[in-house]
C-alpha positions as CSV (number, residue, x, y, z in Angstrom):
1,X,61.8,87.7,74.6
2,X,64.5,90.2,74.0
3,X,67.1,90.0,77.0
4,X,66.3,94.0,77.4
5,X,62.7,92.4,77.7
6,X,63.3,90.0,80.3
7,X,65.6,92.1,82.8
8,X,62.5,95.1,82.5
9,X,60.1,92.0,83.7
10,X,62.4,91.1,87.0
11,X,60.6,91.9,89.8
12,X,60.7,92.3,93.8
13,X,57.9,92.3,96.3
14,X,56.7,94.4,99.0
15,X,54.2,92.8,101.2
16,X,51.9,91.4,98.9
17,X,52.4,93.5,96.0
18,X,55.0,92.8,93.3
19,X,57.2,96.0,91.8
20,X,59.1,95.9,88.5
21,X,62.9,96.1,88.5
22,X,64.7,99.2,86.1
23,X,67.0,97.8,83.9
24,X,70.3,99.0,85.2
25,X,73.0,99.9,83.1
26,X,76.6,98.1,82.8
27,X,77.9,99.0,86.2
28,X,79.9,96.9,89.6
29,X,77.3,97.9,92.1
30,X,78.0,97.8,95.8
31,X,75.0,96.8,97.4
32,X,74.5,97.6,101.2
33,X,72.1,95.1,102.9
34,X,70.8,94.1,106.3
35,X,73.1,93.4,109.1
36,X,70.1,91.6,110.9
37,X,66.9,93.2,110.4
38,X,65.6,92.4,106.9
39,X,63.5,95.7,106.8
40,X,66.7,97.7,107.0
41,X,67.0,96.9,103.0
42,X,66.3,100.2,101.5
43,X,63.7,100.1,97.8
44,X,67.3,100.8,95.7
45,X,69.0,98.0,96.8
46,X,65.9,95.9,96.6
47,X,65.8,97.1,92.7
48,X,69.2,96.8,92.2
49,X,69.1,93.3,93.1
50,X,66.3,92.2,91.2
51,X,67.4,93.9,88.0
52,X,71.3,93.1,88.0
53,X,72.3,90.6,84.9
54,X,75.0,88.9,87.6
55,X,74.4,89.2,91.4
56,X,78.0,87.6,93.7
57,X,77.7,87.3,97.2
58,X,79.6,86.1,99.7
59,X,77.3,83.4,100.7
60,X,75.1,81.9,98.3
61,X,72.7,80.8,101.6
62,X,72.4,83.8,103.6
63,X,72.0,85.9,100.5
64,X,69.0,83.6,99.2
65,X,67.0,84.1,102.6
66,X,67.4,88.1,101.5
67,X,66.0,87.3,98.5
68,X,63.3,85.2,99.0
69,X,61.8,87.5,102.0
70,X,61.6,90.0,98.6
71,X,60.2,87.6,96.2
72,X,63.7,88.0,94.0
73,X,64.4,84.8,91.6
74,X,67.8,85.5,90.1
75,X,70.3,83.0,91.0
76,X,73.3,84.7,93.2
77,X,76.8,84.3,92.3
78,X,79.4,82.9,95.0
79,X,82.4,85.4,95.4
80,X,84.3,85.4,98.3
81,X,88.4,85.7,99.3
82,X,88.7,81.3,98.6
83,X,87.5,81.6,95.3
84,X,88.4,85.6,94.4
85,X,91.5,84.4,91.8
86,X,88.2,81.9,90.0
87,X,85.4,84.3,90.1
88,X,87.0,88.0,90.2
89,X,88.3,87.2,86.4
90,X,84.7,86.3,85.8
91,X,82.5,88.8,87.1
92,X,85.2,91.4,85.6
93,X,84.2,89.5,81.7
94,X,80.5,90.0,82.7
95,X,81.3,93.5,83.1
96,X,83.2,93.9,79.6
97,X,79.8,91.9,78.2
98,X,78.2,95.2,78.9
99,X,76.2,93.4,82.2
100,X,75.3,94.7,85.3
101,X,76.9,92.8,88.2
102,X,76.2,93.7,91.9
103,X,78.3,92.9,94.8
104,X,76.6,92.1,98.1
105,X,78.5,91.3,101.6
106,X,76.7,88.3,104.1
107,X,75.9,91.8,105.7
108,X,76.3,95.4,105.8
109,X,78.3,97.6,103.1
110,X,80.5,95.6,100.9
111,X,84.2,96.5,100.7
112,X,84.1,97.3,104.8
113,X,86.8,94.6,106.1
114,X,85.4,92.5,103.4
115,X,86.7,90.1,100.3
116,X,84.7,92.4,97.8
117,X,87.4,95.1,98.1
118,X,90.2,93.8,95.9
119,X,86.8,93.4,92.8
120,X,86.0,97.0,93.2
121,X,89.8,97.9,93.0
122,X,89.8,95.7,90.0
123,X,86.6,97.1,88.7
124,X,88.2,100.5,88.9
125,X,91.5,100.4,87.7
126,X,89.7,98.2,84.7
127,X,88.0,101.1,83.7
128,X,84.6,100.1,84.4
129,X,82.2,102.3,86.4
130,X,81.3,101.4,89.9
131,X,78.0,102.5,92.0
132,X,77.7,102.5,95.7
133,X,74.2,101.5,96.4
134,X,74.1,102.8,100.3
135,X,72.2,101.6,103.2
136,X,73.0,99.4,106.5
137,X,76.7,99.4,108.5
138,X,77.5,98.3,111.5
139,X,80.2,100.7,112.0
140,X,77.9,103.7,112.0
141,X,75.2,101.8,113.8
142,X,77.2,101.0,116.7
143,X,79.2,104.8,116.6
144,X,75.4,106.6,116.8
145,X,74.2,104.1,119.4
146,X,77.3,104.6,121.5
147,X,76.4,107.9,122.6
148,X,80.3,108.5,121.6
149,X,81.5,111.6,119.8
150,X,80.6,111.5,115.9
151,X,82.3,114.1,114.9
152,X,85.7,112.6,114.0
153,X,85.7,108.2,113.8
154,X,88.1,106.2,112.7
155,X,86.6,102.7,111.3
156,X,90.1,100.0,112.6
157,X,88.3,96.6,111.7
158,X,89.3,93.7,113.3
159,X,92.3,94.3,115.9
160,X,95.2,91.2,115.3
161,X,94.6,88.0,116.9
162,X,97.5,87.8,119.1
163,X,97.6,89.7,122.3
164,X,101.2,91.7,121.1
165,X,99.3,92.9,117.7
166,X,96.5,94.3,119.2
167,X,98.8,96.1,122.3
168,X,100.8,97.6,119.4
169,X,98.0,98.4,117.3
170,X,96.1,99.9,119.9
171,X,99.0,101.8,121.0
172,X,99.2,103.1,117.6
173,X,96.1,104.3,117.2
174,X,95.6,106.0,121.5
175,X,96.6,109.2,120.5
176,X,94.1,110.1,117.4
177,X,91.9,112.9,118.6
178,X,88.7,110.4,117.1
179,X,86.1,107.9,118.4
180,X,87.9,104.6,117.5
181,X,85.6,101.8,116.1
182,X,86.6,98.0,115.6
183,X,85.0,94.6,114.8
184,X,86.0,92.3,117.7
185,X,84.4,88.6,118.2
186,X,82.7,87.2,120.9
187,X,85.1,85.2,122.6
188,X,87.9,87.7,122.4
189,X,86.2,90.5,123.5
190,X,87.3,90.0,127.5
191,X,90.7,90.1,126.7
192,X,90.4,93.4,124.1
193,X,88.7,95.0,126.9
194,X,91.4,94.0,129.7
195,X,94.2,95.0,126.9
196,X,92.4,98.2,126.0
197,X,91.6,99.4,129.5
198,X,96.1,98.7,129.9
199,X,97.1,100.5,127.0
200,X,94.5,103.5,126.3
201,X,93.8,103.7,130.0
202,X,91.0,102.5,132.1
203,X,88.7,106.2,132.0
204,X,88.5,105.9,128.7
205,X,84.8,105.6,127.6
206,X,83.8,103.0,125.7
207,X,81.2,101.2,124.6
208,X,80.2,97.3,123.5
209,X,77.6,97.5,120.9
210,X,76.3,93.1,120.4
211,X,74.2,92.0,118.0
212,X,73.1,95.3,115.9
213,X,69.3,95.3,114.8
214,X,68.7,92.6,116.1
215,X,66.3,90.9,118.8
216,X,68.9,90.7,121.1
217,X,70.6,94.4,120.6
218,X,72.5,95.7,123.1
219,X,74.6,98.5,123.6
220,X,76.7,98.1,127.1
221,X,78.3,101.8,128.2
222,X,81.1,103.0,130.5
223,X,84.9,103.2,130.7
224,X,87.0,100.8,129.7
225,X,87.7,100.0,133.3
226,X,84.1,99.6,134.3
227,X,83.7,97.2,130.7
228,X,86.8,94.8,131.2
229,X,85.2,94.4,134.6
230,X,81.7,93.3,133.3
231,X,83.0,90.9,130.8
232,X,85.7,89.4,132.7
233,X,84.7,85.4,132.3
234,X,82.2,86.3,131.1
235,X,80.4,83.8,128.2
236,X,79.1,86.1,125.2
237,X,77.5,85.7,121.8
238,X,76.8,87.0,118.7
239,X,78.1,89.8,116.7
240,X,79.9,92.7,118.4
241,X,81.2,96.2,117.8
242,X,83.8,97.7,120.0
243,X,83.6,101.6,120.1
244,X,86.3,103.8,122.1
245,X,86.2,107.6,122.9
246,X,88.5,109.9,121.8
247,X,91.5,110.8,124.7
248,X,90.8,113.4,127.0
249,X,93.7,115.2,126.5
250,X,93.0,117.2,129.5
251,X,93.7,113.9,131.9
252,X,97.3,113.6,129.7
253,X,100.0,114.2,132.1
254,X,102.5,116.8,131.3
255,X,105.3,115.4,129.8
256,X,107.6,116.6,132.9
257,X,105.3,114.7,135.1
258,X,105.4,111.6,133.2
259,X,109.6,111.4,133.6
260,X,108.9,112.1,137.2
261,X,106.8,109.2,137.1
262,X,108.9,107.1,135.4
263,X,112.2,107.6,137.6
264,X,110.1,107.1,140.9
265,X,108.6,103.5,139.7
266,X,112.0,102.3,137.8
267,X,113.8,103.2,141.4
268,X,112.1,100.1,142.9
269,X,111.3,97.8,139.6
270,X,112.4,96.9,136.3
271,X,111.8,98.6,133.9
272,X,108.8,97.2,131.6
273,X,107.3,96.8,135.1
274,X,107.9,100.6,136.0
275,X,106.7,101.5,132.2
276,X,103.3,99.2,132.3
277,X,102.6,100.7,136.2
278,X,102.9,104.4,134.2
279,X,101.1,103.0,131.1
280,X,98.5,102.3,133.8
281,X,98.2,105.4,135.7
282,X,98.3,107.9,133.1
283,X,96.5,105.6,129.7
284,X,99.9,106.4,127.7
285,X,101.2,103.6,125.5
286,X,103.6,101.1,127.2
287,X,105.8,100.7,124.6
288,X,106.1,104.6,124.1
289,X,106.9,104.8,128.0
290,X,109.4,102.4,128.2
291,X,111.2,103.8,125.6
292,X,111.3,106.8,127.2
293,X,112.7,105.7,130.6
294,X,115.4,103.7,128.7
295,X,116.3,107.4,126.8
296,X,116.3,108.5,131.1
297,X,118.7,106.0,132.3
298,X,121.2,106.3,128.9
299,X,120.8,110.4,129.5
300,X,121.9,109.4,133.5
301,X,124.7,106.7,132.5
302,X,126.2,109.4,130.2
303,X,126.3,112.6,133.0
């Protein structure tokens, strides 16, 4: 059998009823899949998976139980960021064969805060054509389940690990007039909340959006005040998106009132102290504050 002949018999299965795969033509594709349920996987990806010549996955494990709930045989293709210098080289020489390879994350839309990014650059700047194959994301999942505004986001990923990175970062990001979205894990998620409610303020709606699709789904809504609250000690599992409201620019302090602020609460302690009590009160960045109050006292020491 011709090898034209043999990817035009691949197959997939619905129920009980097995569907031939379309030969695909030479092409990275990106393949969305399930970030829990298993019938989230839309009939493209399903045929994109059954007829790709090379199929690379993060892991080899969680990407077989995918396939076997479809009745798919071909054998997937570990690529991941320990073995990316190994098998980008490779999958890129399958490409210049003239095959088919597509690229599938543990879950969701590859390339999203994922190994499979640096391939696609690759892929790109190689010449070769790549083809998103859309479907699942936990990003949009959690931003349409939030009951947040959708009609400016801004996708952060994961905030940094230690508690200075992600005061910095979030501090960076407080004044962008859009819903803010970020991966967080479970047993970090108290202390983003009590970090987030400090820096972006605690009335800032927010919502924690844990284990997406599936059985356990939950979407927890309110300020970030309300939210550091409810997980504080708190012992939580499973996969979590963190989703922020955009500021309310009407509850932003004039910029008058804010060095008013800042001379009355440095008059009776320091100064980071008198910065994170204003950082407090009026949601503004710490760091942004105390700069400002040191620019005060210089403009004072020089009259």
């Amino acid at each position: 059998m011709t090898e034209d002949r043999q990817q035009a018999a691949k197959t997939y299965r619905i129920g009980n009823t097995a569907i031939p795969a379309r030969p695909l033509e030479p092409a990275l594709y990106l393949v969305a899949t399930p970030i829990g349920n298993l019938g989230d996987i839309t009939l493209r990806a399903l045929e994109t998976l059954a007829g790709a010549d090379v199929l690379a996955c993060e892991d080899t494990r969680v990407t077989r139980v995918l396939l076997d709930r479809f009745g798919i045989t071909g054998r997937p293709y570990a690529y991941h960021e320990h073995n990316a210098n190994e098998a980008g080289p490779k999958l890129l020489a399958a490409l210049e064969a003239g095959k088919s390879v597509a690229l599938v994350s543990d879950a969701g839309t590859p390339l999203v805060s994922d190994p499979g990014y640096r391939l696609g650059q690759l892929a790109i700047e190689a010449g070769y054509r790549v083809i998103p194959i859309p479907g699942p994301s936990a990003p949009l999942a959690a931003l349409v389940g939030s009951g947040l505004p959708s009609d400016a986001f801004l996708f952060a990923g994961f905030l940094p690990v230690k508690e200075k990175g992600r005061r910095d970062r979030l501090a960076e990001l407080s004044k962008i007039p859009a819903t803010l979205i970020f991966f967080e894990s479970p047993h970090r998620i108290s202390d983003t909340l009590t970090i987030a409610a400090d820096v972006l303020g605690p009335s800032r709606a927010a919502c924690v959006c844990r284990e997406l699709t599936k059985t356990f789904e939950e979407f927890r809504r309110g300020t970030l005040g309300d939210l550091s609250e409810q997980y504080k000690d708190a012992t939580v599992k499973g996969e979590i998106v963190f989703v922020v409201g955009p500021p309310d620019y009407d509850d932003i302090p004039a910029a008058v009132d804010v060095d008013i602020m800042l001379r009355e609460l440095s008059a009776s302690m320091p100064a980071t102290k008198a910065a994170a009590e204003a950082a407090r009160l009026t949601g503004l960045s710490r760091k942004d504050l105390y700069q400002r109050l040191i620019e005060l006292k210089d403009a004072e020491d020089s009259h």
